[in-house]
C-alpha positions as CSV (number, residue, x, y, z in Angstrom):
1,X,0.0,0.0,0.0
2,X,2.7,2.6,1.0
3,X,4.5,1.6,-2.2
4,X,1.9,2.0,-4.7
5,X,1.2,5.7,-3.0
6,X,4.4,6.6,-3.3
7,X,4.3,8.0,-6.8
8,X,1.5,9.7,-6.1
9,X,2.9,11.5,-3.0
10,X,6.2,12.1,-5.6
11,X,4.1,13.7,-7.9
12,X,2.4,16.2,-5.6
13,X,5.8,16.9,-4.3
14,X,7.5,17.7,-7.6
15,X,4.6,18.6,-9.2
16,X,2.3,20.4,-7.4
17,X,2.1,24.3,-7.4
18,X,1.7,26.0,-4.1
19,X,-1.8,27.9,-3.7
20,X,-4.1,30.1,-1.7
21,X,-6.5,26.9,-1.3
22,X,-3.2,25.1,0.7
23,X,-3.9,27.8,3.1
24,X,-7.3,27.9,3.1
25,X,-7.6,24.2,3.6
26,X,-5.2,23.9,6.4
27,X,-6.5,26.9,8.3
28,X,-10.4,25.4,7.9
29,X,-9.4,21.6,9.5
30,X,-7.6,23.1,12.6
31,X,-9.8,25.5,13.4
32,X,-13.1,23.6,12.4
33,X,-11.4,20.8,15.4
34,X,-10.8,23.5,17.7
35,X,-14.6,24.8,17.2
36,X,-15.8,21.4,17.7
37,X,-14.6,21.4,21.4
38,X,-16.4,24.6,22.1
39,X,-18.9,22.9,24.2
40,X,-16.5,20.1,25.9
41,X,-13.9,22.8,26.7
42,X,-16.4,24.9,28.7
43,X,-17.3,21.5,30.6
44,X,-13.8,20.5,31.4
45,X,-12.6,23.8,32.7
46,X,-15.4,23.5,35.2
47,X,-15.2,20.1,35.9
48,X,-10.9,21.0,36.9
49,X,-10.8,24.1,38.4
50,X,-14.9,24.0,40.0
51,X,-15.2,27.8,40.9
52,X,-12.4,29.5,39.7
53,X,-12.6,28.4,36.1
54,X,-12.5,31.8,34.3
55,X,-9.7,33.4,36.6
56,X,-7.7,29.7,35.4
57,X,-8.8,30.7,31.9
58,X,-7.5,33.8,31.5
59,X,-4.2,32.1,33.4
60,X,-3.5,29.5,31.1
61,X,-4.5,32.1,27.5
62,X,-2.3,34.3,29.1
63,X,0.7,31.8,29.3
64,X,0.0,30.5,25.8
65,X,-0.5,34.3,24.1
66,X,2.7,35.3,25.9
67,X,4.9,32.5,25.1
68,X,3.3,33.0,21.3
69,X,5.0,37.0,21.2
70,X,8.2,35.6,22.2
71,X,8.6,32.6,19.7
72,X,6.5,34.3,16.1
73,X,9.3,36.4,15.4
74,X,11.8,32.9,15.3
75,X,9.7,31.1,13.5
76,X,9.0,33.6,11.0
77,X,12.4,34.3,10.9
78,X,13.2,30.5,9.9
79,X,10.5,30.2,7.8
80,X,12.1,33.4,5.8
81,X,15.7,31.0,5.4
82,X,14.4,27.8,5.5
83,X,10.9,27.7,3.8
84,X,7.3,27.9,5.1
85,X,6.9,23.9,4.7
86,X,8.5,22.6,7.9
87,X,7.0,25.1,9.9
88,X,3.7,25.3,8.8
89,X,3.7,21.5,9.9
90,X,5.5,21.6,12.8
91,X,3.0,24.9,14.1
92,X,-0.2,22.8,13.1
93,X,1.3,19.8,14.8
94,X,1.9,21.7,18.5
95,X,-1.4,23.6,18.0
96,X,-3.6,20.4,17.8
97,X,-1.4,18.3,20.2
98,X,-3.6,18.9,23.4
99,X,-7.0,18.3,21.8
100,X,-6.7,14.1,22.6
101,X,-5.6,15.0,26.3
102,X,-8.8,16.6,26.9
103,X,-10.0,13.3,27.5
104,X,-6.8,11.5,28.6
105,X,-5.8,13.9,31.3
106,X,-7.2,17.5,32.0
107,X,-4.4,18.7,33.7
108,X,-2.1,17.6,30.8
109,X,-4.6,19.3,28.3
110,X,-4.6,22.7,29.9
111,X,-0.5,22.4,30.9
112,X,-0.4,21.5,27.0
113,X,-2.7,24.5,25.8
114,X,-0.3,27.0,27.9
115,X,3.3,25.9,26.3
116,X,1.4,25.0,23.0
117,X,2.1,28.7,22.3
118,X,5.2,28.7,21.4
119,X,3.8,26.9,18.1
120,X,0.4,28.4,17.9
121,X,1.4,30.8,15.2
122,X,0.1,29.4,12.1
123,X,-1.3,32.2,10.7
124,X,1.7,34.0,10.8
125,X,3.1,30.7,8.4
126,X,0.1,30.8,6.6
127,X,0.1,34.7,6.0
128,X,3.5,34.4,4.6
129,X,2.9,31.4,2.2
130,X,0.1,33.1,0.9
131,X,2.3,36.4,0.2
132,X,4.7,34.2,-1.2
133,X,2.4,33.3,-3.6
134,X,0.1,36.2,-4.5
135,X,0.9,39.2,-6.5
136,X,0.8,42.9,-4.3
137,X,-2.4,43.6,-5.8
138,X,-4.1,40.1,-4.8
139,X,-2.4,40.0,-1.4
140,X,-5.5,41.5,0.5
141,X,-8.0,39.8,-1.4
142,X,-6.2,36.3,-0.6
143,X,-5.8,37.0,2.8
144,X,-9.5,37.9,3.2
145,X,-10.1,34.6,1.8
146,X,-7.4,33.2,4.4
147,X,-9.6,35.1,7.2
148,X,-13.2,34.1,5.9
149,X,-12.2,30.7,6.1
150,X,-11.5,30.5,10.1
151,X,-15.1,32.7,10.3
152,X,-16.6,29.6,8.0
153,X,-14.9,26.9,10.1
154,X,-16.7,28.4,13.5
155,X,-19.7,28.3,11.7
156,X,-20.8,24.9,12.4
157,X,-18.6,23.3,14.4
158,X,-19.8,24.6,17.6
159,X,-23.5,23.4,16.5
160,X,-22.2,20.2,15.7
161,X,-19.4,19.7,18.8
162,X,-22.7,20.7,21.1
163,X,-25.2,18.0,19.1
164,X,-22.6,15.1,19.4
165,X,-21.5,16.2,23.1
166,X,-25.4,15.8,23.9
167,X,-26.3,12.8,22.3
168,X,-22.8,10.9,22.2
169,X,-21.0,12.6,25.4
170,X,-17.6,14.6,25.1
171,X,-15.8,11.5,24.2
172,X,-17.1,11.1,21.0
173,X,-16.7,15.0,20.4
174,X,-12.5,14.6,21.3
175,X,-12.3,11.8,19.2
176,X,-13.8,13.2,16.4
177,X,-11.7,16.4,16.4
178,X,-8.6,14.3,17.2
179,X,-9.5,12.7,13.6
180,X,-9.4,16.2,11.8
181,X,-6.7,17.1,13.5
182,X,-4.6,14.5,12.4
183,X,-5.7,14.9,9.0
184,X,-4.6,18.3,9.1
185,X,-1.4,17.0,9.6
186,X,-1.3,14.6,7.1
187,X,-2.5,17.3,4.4
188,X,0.4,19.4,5.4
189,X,2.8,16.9,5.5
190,X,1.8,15.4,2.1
191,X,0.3,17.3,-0.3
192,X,0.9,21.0,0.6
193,X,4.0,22.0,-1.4
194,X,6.8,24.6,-0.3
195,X,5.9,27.8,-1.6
196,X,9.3,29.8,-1.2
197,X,11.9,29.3,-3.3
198,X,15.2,29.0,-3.0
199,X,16.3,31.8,-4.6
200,X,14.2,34.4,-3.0
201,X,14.7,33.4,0.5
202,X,16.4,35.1,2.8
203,X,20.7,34.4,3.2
204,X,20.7,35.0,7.1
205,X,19.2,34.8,9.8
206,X,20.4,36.5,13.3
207,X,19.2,36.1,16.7
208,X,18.8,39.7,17.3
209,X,16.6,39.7,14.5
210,X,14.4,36.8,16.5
211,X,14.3,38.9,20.0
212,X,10.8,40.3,20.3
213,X,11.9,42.6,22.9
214,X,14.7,43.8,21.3
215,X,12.6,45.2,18.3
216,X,10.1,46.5,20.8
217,X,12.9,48.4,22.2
218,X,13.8,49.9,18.6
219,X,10.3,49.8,17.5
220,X,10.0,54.0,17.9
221,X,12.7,54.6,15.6
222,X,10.4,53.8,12.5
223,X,7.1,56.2,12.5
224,X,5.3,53.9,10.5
225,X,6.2,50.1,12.0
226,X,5.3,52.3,15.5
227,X,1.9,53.2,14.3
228,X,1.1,50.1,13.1
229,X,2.2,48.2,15.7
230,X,0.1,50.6,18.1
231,X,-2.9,50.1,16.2
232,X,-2.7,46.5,16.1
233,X,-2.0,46.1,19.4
234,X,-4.8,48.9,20.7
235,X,-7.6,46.8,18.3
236,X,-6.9,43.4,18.8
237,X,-6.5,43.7,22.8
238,X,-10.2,44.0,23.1
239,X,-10.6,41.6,20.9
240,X,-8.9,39.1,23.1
241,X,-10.7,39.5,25.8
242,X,-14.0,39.5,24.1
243,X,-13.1,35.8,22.6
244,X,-12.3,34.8,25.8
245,X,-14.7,35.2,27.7
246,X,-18.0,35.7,25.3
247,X,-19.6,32.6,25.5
248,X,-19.7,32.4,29.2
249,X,-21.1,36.3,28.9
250,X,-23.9,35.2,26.7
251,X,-25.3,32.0,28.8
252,X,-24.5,33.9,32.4
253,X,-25.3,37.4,31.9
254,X,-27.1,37.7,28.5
255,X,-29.1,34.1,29.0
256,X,-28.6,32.7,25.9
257,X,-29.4,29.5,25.6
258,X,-26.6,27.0,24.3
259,X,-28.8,26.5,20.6
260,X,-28.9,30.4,20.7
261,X,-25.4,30.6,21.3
262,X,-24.5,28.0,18.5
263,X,-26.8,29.9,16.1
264,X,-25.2,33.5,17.3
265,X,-21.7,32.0,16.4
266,X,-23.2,30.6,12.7
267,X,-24.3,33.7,12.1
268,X,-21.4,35.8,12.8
269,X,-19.8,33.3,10.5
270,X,-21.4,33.2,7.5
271,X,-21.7,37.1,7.9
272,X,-17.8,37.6,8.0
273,X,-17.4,35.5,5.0
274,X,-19.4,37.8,3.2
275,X,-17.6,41.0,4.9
276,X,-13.8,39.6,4.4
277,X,-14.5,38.2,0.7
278,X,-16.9,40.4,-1.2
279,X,-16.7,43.6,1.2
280,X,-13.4,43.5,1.6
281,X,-12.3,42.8,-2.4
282,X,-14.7,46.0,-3.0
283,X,-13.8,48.4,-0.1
284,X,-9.7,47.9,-1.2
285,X,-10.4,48.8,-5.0
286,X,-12.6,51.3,-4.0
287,X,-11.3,53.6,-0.8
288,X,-7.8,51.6,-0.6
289,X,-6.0,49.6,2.0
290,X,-5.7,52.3,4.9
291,X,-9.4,53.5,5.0
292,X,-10.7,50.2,5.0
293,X,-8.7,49.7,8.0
294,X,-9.5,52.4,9.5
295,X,-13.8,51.7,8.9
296,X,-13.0,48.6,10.4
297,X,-12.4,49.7,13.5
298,X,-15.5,52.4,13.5
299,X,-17.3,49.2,12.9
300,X,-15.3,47.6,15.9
301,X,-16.2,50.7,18.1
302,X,-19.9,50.1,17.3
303,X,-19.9,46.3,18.4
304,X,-18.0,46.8,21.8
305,X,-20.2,49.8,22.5
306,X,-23.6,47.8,21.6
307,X,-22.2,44.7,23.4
308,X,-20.6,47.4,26.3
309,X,-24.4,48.7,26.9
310,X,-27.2,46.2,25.3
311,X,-29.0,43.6,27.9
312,X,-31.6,42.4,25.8
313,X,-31.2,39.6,22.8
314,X,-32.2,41.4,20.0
315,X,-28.9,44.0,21.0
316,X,-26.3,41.1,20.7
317,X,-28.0,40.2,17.7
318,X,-27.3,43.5,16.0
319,X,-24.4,43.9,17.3
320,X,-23.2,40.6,15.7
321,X,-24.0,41.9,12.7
322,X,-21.1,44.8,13.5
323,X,-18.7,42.2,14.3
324,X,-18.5,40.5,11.3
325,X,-18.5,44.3,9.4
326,X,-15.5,44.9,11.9
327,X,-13.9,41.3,10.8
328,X,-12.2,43.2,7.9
329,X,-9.3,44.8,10.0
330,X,-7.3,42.2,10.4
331,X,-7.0,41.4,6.7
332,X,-6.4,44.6,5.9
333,X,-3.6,45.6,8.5
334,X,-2.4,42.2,7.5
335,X,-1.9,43.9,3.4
336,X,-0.9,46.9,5.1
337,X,2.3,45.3,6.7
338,X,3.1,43.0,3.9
339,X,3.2,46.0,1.2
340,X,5.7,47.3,3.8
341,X,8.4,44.5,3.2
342,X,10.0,42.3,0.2
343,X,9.6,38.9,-0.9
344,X,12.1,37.9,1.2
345,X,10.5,39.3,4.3
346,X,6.8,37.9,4.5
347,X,7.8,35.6,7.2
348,X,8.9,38.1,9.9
349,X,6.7,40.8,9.1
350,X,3.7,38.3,9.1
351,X,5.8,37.4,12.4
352,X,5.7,40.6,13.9
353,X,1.3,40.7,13.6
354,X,1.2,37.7,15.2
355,X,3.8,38.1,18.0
356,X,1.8,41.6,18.7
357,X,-1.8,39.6,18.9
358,X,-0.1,36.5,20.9
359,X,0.6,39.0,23.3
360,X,-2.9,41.0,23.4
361,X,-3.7,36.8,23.7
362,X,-1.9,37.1,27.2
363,X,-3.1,40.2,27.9
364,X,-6.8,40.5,27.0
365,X,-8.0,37.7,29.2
366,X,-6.6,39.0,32.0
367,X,-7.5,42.7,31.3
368,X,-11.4,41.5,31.2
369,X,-11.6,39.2,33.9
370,X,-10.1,42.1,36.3
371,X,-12.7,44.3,35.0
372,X,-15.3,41.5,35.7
373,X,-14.6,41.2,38.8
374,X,-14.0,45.0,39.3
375,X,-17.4,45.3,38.6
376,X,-18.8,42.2,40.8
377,X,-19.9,40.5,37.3
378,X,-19.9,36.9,37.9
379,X,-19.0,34.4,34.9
380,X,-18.8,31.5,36.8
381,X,-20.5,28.5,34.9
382,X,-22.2,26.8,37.9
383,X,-25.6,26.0,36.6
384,X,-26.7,23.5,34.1
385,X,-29.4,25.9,32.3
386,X,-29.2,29.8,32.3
387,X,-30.6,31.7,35.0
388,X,-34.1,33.4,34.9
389,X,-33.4,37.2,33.9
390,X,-33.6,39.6,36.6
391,X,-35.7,42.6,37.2
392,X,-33.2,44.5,37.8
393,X,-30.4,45.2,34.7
394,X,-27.8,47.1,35.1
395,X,-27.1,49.9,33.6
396,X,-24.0,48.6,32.2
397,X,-23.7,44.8,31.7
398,X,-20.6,44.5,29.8
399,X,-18.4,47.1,31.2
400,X,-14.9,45.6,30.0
401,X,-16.7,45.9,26.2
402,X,-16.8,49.9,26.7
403,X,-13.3,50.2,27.6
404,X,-12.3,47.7,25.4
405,X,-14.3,50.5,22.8
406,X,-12.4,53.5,24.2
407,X,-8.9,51.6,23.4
408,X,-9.9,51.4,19.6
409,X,-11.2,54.5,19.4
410,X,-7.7,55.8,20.2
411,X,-6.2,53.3,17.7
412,X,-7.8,54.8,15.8
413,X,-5.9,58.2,15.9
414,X,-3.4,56.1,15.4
415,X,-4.0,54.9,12.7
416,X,-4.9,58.0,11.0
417,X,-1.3,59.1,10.4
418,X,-0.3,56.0,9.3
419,X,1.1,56.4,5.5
420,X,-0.9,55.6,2.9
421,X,1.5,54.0,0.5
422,X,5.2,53.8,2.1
423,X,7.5,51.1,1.5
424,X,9.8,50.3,4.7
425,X,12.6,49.9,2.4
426,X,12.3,53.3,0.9
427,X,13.3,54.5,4.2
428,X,17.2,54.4,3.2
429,X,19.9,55.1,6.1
430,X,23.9,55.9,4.9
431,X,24.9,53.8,8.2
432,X,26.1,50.1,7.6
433,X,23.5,47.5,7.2
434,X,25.4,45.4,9.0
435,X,23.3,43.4,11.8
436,X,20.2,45.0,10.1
437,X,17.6,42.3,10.2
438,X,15.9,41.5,7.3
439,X,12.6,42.7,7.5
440,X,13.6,46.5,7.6
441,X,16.8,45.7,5.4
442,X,18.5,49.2,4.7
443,X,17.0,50.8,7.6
444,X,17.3,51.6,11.2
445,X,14.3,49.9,12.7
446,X,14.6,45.3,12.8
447,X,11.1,44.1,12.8
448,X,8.5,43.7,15.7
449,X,7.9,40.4,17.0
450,X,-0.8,37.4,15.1
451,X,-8.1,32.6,15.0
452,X,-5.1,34.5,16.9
453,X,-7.3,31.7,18.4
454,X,-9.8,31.6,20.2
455,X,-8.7,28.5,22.2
C-alpha cells in the first residue's frame, strides 16, 4: 500500500504548485477541530478548576498568548531562510497536540494549551505562504479569503461539537476532532507543497533579529512600523478579551441559551465571509488599504459599544452583525504590513502581527476578567441551564466591552497618520546595514515580533 502511493505522493511533491486553497484548507481543519470542542472545553474547565474556572482561563491564555509574542518572530524568521513547509507543519502539529488529552488527562490538556504557544502561530506561516504566492495587488483579497475561512470553520462546528457532546458525550466530540486534526497534519505533511523558493529566500538569519523585545525596544525609531504596531495592538486587545470570555457572557449574563449561542456564532460566520470576501475585495479597490482599516475599527467601536451597553437579545444580535463588518481589520492591517516589506521578508513581518496579537492573547484575558470582577460580574458557569433574567439590569452589563471601545477609538488616531502607501525599504539610512535584520533591510528599525485563536 505505501509503495503503490508513493508516486503519487512524488508527484504532488514535484509537481504540485503551491496555492491560496493550501492555506485555506489547512486553516479550515484546525480551526473547524478547535470549534468542535467549544462545548466540551467549557465543561472540562469547570469540571478541573470548579469555581475559579475563568480566573484559570484567563491564566492559562495568558501563558500560551505570551509565550506566542516571544517565539512568532523565530519562527517567522526560519521560515524566511528555510521555507514555510516545515514550519507550517511543525505549528499545526503543537497547535492540535492537546486536543486528545482533553479526554486523557485534563491537567495535561490545559499544561499542553499554555506551552502550545510557542507553536500556535500558524497564521503567521500561513500569512507568509500566501504572500509568497500572490501578487501585491491580490495579497488582500487572498488573505481575506485566508480570514473568511477561520469565520466559516466556526460556523458549524460549535453546533455540531454541542449536538454530538449531547447525544454521544464529550468523548465522541475529542475523538472526532482528534480525527481532523490529524488529517490536518497529514495534508500538510503530504500534499501542501513549499511555496518559497530558493532563490528568493532570505541568506541570514540572526538572533537579534528573533528577540521580540529587542525590536520593541527599537520599534519608535520607524514612524510607520510604531503606528502600526500601536494600532494592532490597541484593536486586537479587546478583541482578546471578548473571545475569551463571550460565551460564558452570553449563557451567564445575556441568558442565551446553548442552541442560541450555537446559532449566534453561525451567524457571525457566515456574515464575516461575506464581509472579508466580497466587502473587503470591493472596499480595497474602492477607498484603498488604509481607509478600510481604519472603517473597520469604527465598525469595531460600534460592536463593543452595543455589546458594552445592550442587555436584551435582539442588541447582541445587531451587534453581531457589527462584528462580522468589523472582521475586515485584520485582513487589511495584515496587506498593510506585507506592502511594507519584500519577498524575502513575509515571514517576519507576518511574524511581527502575530507576536503583537499573541501578546494582546496574554493580555486580554486578563484585562477583562479584572474588569469582571471590578465590577462584581460573575461568569462563573455553575448551573446546568441559564438563570431566569432579573428585574433589575444594570445599567451597564458589559463594562470591560466599553473600555475595550475606548482603546480602539484611540487606535484609531493612530492609525490616522499611518502612511498611505510607504515602502519600509524606501526609508534608506547611509549607516552600515550590518546586523540590520531582514525585514527592515537598509533601515534603522529590525522588525517587531498574530483565530489568533480563540482557544
Amino acid at each position: 500500500m505505501t509503495i503503490g502511493l508513493t508516486p503519487i505522493i512524488d508527484f504532488c511533491h514535484q509537481r504540485g504548485r503551491a496555492t491560496v486553497t493550501h492555506a485555506v484548507i489547512v486553516i479550515f481543519l484546525e480551526f473547524f477541530a478547535w470549534g468542535l470542542l467549544t462545548t466540551p472545553m467549557l465543561t472540562v474547565l469547570h469540571e478541573t478548576f470548579q469555581q475559579h474556572e475563568f480566573l484559570m482561563n484567563g491564566l492559562i491564555q495568558g501563558v500560551k498568548g505570551f509565550l506566542s509574542f516571544l517565539s512568532a518572530p523565530l519562527i517567522g524568521a526560519l521560515s524566511d531562510v528555510w521555507g514555510r513547509k516545515s514550519f507550517l507543519l511543525m505549528t499545526v502539529f503543537f497547535t492540535c497536540a492537546p486536543i486528545p488529552f482533553m479526554r486523557l488527562s485534563p491537567w495535561w490538556y490545559f499544561a499542553l494549551i499554555s506551552v502550545s504557544g510557542a507553536f500556535s502561530v500558524t497564521f503567521s506561516v500561513i500569512f507568509a505562504y500566501v504572500a509568497d504566492i500572490t501578487e501585491e495587488h491580490e495579497r488582500s483579497t487572498a488573505y481575506g479569503l485566508v480570514s473568511a475561512t477561520f469565520a466559516a470553520s466556526l460556523v458549524t462546528s460549535p453546533a455540531i461539537g454541542a449536538f454530538l457532546s449531547h447525544r454521544f458525550g464529550d468523548s465522541l466530540v475529542v475523538l472526532v476532532a482528534t480525527v481532523i486534526a490529524v488529517l490536518d497534519i497529514a495534508f500538510v505533511f503530504f500534499l501542501v507543497p513549499e511555496s518559497l523558493p530558493d532563490k528568493i529566500r532570505a541568506s541570514g538569519f540572526s538572533w537579534q533579529q528573533a528577540d521580540p523585545f529587542h525590536s520593541l525596544r527599537r520599534v519608535g525609531q520607524n514612524p510607520t512600523v510604531l503606528l502600526i504596531s500601536v494600532t494592532v495592538f490597541l484593536s486586537y486587545l479587546p478583541e482578546a478579551g471578548q473571545y475569551s470570555s463571550f460565551f460564558l457572557y452570553l449563557k451567564q449574563v445575556i441568558h442565551f441559551t446553548p442552541a442560541s449561542i450555537a446559532a449566534f456564532i453561525a451567524m457571525v460566520g457566515i456574515l464575516s465571509i461575506i464581509a472579508q470576501t466580497v466587502l473587503l475585495s470591493v472596499l480595497m479597490r474602492s477607498i484603498g488599504n488604509k481607509k478600510t482599516v481604519l472603517l473597520g475599527l469604527c465598525f469595531q467601536i460600534v460592536q463593543l459599544t452595543w455589546y458594552g451597553v445592550g442587555s436584551q437579545h435582539w442588541m447582541v444580535w445587531a451587534a453581531g452583525t457589527i462584528v462580522a463588518l468589523s472582521s475586515i481589520t485584520f485582513p487589511a492591517v495584515s496587506a498593510l504590513v506585507s506592502y511594507c516589506a519584500s519577498a524575502d521578508q513575509q515571514g517576519v513581518v507576518q511574524g511581527m502581527i502575530t507576536g503583537i496579537r499573541g501578546l494582546c492573547n496574554g493580555l486580554g484575558p486578563a484585562l477583562y476578567g479584572f474588569i469582571f470582577f471590578l465590577f462584581d460580574v460573575e461568569l462563573s458557569d455553575t448551573d446546568p441551564e441559564p438563570q431566569t433574567p432579573q428585574t433589575e439590569t444594570p445599567l451597564v452589563p458589559g463594562p470591560p466591552f466599553l473600555i475595550g471601545a475606548c482603546l480602539v477609538l484611540v487606535a484609531i488616531f493612530v492609525a490616522i497618520f499611518i502612511p498611505e502607501n510607504h515602502k519600509l525599504s524606501d526609508d534608506r539610512s547611509p549607516k552600515s546595514t550590518t546586523d540590520i535584520e531582514p525585514l527592515l533591510q537598509d533601515t534603522v528599525i529590525p522588525a517587531l515580533a498574530l483565530p489568533g485563536q480563540i482557544f
